[in-house]
C-alpha positions in Angstrom: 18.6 -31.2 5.7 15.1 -31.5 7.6 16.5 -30.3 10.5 18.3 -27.2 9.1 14.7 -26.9 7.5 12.8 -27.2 10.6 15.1 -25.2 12.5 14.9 -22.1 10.2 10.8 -22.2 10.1 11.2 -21.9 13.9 13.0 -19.0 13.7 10.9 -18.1 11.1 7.0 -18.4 13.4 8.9 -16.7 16.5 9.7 -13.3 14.6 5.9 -14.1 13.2 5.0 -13.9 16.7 6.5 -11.2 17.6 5.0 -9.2 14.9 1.7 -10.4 16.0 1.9 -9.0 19.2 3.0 -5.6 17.6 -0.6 -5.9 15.7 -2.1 -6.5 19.2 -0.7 -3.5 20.3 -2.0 -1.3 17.3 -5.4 -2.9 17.8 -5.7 -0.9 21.1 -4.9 2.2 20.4 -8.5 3.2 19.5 -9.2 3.1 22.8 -7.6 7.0 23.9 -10.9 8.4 21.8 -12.3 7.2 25.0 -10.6 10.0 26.7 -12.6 12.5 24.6 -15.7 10.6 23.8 -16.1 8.6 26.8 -20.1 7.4 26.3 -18.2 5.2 23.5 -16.4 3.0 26.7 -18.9 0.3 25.9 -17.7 -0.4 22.5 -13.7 -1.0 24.2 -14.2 -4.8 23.8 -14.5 -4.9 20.5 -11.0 -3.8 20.4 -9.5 -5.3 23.8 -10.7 -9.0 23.1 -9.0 -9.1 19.5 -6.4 -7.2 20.5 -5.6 -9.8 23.3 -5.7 -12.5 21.3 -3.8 -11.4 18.7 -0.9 -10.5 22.0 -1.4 -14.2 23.3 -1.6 -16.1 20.1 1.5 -13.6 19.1 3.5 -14.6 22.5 2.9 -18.5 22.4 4.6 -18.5 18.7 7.5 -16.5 19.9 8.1 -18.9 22.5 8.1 -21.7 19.8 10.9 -19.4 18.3 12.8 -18.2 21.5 16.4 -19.0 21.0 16.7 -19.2 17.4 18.7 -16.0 16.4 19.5 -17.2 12.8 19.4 -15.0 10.2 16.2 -15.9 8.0 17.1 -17.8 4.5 17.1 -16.6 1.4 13.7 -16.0 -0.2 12.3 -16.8 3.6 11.9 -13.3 4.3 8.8 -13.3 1.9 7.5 -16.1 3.0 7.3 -14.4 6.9 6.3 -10.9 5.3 3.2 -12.6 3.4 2.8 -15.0 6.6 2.1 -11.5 8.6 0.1 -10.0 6.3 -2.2 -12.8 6.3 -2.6 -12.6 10.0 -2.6 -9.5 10.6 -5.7 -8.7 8.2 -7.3 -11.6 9.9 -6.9 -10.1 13.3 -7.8 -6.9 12.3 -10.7 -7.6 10.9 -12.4 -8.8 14.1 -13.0 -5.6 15.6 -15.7 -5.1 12.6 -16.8 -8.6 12.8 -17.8 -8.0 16.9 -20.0 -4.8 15.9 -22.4 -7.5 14.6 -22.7 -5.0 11.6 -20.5 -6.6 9.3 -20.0 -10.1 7.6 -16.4 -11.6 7.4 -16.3 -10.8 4.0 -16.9 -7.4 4.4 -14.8 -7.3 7.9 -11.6 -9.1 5.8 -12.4 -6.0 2.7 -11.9 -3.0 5.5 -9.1 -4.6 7.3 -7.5 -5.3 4.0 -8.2 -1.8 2.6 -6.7 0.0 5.7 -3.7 -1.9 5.9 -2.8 -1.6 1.9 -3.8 2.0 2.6 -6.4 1.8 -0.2 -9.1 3.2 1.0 -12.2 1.4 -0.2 -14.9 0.9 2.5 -18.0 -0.7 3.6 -18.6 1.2 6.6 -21.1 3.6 7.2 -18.9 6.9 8.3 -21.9 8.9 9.1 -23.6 6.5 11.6 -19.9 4.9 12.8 -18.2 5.2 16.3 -15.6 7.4 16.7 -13.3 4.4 18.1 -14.2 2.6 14.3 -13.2 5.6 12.7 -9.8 6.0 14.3 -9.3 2.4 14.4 -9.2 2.7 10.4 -7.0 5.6 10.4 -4.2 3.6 13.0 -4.6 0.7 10.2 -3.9 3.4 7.5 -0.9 5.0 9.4 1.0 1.7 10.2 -0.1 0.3 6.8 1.6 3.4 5.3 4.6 3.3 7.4 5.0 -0.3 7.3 4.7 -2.4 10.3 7.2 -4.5 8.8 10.1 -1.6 9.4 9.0 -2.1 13.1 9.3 -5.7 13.3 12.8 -6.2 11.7 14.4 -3.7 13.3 14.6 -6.7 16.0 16.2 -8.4 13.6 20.4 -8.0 13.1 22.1 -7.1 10.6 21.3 -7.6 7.0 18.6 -9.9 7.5 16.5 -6.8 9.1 17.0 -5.0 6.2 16.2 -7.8 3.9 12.7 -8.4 5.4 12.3 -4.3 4.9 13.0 -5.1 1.7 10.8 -7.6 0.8 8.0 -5.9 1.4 8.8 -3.1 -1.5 10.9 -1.0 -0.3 13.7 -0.6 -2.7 14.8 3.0 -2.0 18.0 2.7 0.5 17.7 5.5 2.8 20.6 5.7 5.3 22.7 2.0 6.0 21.8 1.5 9.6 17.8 0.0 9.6 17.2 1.3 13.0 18.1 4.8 11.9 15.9 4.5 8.8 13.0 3.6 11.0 13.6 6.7 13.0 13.9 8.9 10.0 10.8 7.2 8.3 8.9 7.6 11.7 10.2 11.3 12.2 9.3 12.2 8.3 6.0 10.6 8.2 4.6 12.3 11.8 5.9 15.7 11.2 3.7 15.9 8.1 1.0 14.3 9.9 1.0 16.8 12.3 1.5 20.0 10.1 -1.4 18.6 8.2 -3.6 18.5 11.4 -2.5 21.9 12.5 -3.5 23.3 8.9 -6.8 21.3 8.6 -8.0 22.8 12.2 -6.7 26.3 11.0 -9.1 26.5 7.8 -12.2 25.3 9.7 -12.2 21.4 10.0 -12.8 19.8 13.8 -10.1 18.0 15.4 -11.2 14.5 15.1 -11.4 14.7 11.4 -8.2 16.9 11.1 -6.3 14.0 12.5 -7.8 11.2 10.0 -7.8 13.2 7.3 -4.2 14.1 7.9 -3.3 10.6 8.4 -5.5 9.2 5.7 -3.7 12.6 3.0 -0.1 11.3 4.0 -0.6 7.9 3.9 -2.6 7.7 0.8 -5.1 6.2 2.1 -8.1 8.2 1.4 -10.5 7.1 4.5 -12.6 9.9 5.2 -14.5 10.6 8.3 -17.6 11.9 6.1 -19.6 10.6 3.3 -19.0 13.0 0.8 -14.9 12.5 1.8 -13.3 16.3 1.1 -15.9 17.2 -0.7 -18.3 17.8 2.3 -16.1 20.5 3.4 -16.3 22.5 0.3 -13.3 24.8 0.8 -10.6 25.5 -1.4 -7.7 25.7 1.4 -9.0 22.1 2.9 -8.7 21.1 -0.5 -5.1 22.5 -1.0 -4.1 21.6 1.8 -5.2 17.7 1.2 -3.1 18.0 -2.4 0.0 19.0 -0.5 -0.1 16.2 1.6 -1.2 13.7 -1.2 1.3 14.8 -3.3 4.1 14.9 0.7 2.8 11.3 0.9 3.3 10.2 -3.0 7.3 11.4 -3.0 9.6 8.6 -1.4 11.2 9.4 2.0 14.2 8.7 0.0 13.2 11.6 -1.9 12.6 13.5 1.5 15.7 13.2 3.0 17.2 15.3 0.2 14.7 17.9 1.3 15.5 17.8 5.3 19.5 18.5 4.2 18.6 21.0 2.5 19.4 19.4 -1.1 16.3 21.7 -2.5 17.7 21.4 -6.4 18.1 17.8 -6.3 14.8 17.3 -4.0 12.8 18.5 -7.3 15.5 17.6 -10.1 15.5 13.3 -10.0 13.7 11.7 -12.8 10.2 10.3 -10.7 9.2 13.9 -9.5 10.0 15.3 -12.9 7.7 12.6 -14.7 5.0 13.3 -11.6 5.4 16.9 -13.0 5.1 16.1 -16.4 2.0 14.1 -16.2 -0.5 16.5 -13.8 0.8 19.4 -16.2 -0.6 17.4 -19.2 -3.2 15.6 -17.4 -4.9 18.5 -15.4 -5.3 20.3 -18.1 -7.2 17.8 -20.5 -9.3 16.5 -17.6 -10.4 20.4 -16.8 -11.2 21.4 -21.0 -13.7 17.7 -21.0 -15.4 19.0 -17.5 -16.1 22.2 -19.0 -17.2 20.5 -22.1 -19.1 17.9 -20.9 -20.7 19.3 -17.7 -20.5 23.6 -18.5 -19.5 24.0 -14.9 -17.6 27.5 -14.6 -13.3 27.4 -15.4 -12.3 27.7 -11.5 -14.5 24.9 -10.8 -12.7 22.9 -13.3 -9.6 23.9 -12.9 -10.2 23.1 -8.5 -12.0 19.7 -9.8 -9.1 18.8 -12.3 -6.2 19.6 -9.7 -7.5 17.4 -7.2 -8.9 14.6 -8.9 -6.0 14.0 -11.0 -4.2 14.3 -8.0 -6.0 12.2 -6.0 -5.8 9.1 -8.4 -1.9 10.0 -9.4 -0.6 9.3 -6.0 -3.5 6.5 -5.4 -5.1 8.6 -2.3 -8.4 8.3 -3.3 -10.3 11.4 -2.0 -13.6 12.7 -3.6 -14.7 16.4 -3.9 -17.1 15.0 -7.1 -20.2 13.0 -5.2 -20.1 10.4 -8.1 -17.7 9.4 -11.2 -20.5 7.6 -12.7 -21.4 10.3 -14.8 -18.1 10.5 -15.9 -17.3 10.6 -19.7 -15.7 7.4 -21.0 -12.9 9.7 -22.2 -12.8 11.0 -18.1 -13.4 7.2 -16.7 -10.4 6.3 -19.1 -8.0 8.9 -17.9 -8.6 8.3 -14.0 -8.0 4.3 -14.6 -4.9 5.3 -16.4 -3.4 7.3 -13.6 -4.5 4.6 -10.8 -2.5 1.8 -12.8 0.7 4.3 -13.0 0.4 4.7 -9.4 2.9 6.4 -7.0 6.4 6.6 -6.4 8.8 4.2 -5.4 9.2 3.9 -1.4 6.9 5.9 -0.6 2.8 5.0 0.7 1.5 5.4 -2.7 0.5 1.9 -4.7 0.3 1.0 -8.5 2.9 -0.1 -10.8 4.5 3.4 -9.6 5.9 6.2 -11.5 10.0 5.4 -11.7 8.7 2.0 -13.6 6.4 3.8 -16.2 8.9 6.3 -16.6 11.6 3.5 -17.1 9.4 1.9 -19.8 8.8 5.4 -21.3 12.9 5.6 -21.3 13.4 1.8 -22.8 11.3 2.9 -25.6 12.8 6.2 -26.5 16.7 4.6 -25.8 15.2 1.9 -27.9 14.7 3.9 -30.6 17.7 5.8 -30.5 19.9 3.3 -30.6 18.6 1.6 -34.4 19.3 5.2 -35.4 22.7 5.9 -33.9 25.6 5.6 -36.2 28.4 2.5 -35.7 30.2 3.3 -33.2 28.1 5.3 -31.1 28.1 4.6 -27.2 24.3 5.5 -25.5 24.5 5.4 -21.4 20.8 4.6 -20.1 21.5 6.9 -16.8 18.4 7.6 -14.4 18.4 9.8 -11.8 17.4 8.8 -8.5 17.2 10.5 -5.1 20.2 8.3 -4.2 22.6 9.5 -7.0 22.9 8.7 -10.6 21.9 5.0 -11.7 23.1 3.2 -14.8 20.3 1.2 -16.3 21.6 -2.3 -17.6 19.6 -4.7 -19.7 19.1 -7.1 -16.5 17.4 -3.9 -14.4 14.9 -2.9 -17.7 13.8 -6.6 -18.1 13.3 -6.7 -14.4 10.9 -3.3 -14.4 9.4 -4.4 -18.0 8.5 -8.0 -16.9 7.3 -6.4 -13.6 4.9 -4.1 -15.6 3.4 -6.9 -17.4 2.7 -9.3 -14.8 1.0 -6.2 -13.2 -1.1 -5.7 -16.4 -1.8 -9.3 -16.7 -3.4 -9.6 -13.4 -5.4 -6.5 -13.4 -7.2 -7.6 -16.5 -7.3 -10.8 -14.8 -9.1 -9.4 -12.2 -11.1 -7.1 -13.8 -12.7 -10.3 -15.9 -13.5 -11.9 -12.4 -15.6 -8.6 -12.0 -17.2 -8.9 -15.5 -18.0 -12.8 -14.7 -20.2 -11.8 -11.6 -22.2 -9.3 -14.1 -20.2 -5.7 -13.3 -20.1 -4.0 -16.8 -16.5 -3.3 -18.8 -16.0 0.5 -17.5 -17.1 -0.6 -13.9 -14.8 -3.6 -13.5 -11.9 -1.8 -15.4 -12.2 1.6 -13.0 -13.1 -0.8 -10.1 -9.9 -3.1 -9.9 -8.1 -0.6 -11.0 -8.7 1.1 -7.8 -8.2 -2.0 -5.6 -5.3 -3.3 -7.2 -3.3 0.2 -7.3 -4.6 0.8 -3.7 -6.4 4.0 -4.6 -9.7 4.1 -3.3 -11.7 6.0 -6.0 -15.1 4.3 -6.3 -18.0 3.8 -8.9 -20.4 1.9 -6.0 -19.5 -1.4 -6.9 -17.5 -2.5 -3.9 -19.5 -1.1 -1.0 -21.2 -2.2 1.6 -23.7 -3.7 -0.5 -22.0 -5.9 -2.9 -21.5 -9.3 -3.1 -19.3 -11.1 -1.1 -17.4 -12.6 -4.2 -16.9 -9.1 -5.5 -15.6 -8.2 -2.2 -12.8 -10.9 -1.8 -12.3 -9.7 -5.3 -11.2 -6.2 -4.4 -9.6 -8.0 -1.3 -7.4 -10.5 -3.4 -6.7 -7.0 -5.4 -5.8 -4.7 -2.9 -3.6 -8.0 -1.1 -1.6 -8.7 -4.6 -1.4 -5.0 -5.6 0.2 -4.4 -1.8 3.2 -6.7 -1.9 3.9 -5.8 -5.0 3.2 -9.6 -6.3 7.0 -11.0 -6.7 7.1 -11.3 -3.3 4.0 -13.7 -3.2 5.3 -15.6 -5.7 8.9 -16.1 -4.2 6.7 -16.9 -1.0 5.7 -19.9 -2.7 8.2 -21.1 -4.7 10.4 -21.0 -1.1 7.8 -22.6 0.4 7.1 -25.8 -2.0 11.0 -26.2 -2.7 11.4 -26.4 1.3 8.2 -28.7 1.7 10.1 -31.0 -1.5 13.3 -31.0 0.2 11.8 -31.8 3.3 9.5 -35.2 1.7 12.5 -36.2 -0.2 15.1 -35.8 2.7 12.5 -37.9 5.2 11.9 -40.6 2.0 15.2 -41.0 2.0 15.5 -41.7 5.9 12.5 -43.7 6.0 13.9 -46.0 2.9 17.3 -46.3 4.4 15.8 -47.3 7.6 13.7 -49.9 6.0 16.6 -51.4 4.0 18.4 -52.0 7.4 15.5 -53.9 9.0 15.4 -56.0 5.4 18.7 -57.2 6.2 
């Protein structure tokens, strides 16, 4: 048993390697803004010395794994997706630590942010390099895409796969891994670069086109200005931003229907109808309180509604308001709502997602129906999905119901943290709300001044709210059943061993 223990965990640190020196790789990609902005060569080390470390450190543990092709355990694919994690925010976040400009806790909130494509930042945009900026933006577009599809396409078979799966990706896409990374890839770029193309057409320069393309799709909501969209003040930058929040919030599952041309089912499966349903009801509330509560004219609403709304639905987190604090609580209340819903299933978005709330919103309703059916009567719970028709048995609904309240019980979890360090009710409810549905949307209270505790805070939040939480909780329980197997299995040896030298 030890050894069959031992031997797996090998396996186990060299694919943890080898994903390391993948993040080594994405650390240096910065560096081609030197080709347009080359008085910024001097800041190259901050990204070449982390970068190399994380490529040598990533190397030495793949040795230590070299030779063991074995396909991981059960349950030990979460432990080597949240091993990665860890490191790879770690790593990342060293770049901000060798600006000088940043503390570690604030380094470990931006790395974290980027790579849960949240969105929440400390840095300064308007006084930042142009290498920081895109730095963010590469962290946004493999968070989004999900550097984990990279690393386990090296691994065969189902156990490839099952890692891709682990880290919340449900939808199946086609069988083959490989070729769902190349449709993922090919799906997430193309909109990328229409974005870009459309962002430079209506006005916006290059460099910003690109992040904020990147940052729309992935919905990630790092903006290369202050004011985020709202510095541009133009309705097609804004509508064009909505498209590709709303592109990034559907599930490439979802998207594949589109590219074969299945237009009818593309719009017709249950999560975009709900998505639907709830901006058509939602946009329209939000607009009447603006005009009631701030007397700003019906367009300007209406354009502030849309995008808001929009914004925290698919957990994106663009601004074209400069503040929410003067928000209505009736406003404040609405936006936290949509932030906990969240996104769809496999797609960039975070949250407790959309297919789950409309599930729960289905339980109820079949609930309800069924203690007024007559004897006799046969009710089929069927969703429909972008993969076909789904039967929805009582194991599935606990799963998505239980799944709903352990995300409820840890957001108000962490929102008390906040309340603890002195943040008021509204604040820490919008505020964690944000970090733990990966949003972005901002009331001041994690920024660059805050305290460290409320920035591991919004760390821990954006980290939990991420993986989705099961899978750091079957991390664990692999880990300490391993660890007991492996005490009681040497006791054991060292007990026999002892006996013999007694006799």
């Amino acid at each position: 048993m030890p050894e069959k223990i031992k031997g797996s965990y090998r396996a186990l640190i060299g694919y943890l390697g080898f994903s390391l020196m993948c993040v080594g790789c994405i650390m240096i990609i910065p560096l081609v803004v030197i080709l347009a902005y080359p008085e910024e060569r001097s800041e190259s080390t901050y990204f070449i010395i982390p970068g190399g470390m994380a490529l040598l450190a990533g190397y030495l543990l793949f040795l230590v794994g070299r030779g063991k092709k074995a396909i991981l355990e059960r349950q030990q694919d979460a432990v080597l997706v949240v091993l990665f994690w860890v490191s790879a925010i770690v790593l990342s976040s060293l770049p901000f630590r060798l600006t000088g400009k940043y503390t570690f806790a604030q380094a470990v909130f931006e790395a974290t942010s980027g790579w849960s494509t949240t969105g929440l930042s400390v840095v300064d945009v308007e006084s930042a390099s142009k290498m920081l900026l895109m730095y963010r933006s590469v962290l946004l577009f493999f968070g989004g895409l999900g550097i984990v599809l990279i690393m386990s396409t090296l691994l065969a078979g189902s156990g490839g796969m099952q890692l891709f799966n682990a880290e919340g990706h449900t939808d199946r896409l086609v069988p083959n891994l490989l070729e769902s990374a190349r449709i993922i890839f090919l799906i997430y770029s193309g909109f990328i670069l229409a974005g870009t193309i459309l962002y430079g057409t209506f006005g916006m320069g290059w460099f910003d086109a690109i992040n904020h393309s990147i940052a729309a799709v992935s919905t990630g909501g790092f903006s290369t200005r202050a004011a985020s969209i709202g510095y541009y003040d133009s309705p097609a930058i804004e509508l064009t931003t909505i498209v590709l929040m709303i592109l990034g919030n559907i599930g490439f599952a979802a998207h594949i229907l589109l590219f074969r041309g299945k237009i009818r089912a593309y719009f017709s499966h249950d999560e975009f109808r709900f998505f639907a349903f709830t901006l058509s009801t939602t946009v329209p509330i939000v607009a009447i309180l603006l005009l009631r509560e701030t007397g700003i004219a019906v367009p300007t609403a209406v354009r502030v509604a849309a995008f808001q709304t929009i914004s925290a639905l698919t957990t994106t987190g663009f601004q074209t308001v400069e503040s929410f604090n003067g928000w209505s609580p009736a406003l404040t209340l609405i936006v936290v709502l949509l932030m906990l819903v969240g996104g769809g299933i496999g797609s960039t978005a975070g949250g407790i997602k959309q297919y789950r709330v409309y599930t729960l919103a289905r339980t109820i309703v079949w609930s309800l129906r069924d203690s007024l059916s007559f004897p006799g009567t046969v009710n089929h719970d069927r969703m429909r999905r972008p993969s076909g028709d789904e039967t929805m048995d009582y194991r599935a609904k606990t799963s998505i119901l239980s799944f709903i309240a352990l995300y409820l019980s840890l957001y108000f979890l962490g929102a008390l943290s906040l309340c603890m360090l002195g943040v008021s009710i509204p604040d820490a409810l919008f505020e964690f709300a944000s970090a733990m549905g990966t949003v972005g949307l901002s009331r001041g209270i994690m920024c660059h001044d805050a305290r460290p505790a409320v920035l591991w805070i919004g760390s821990v939040g954006m980290f939990v709210g991420r993986l989705e939480m099961l899978v750091l909780f079957i991390a664990a329980h692999k880990v300490w059943t391993d660890a007991r197997g492996f005490i009681s299995a040497n006791g054991d040896k060292v007990r026999r061993h002892a006996k013999k030298l007694s006799a």
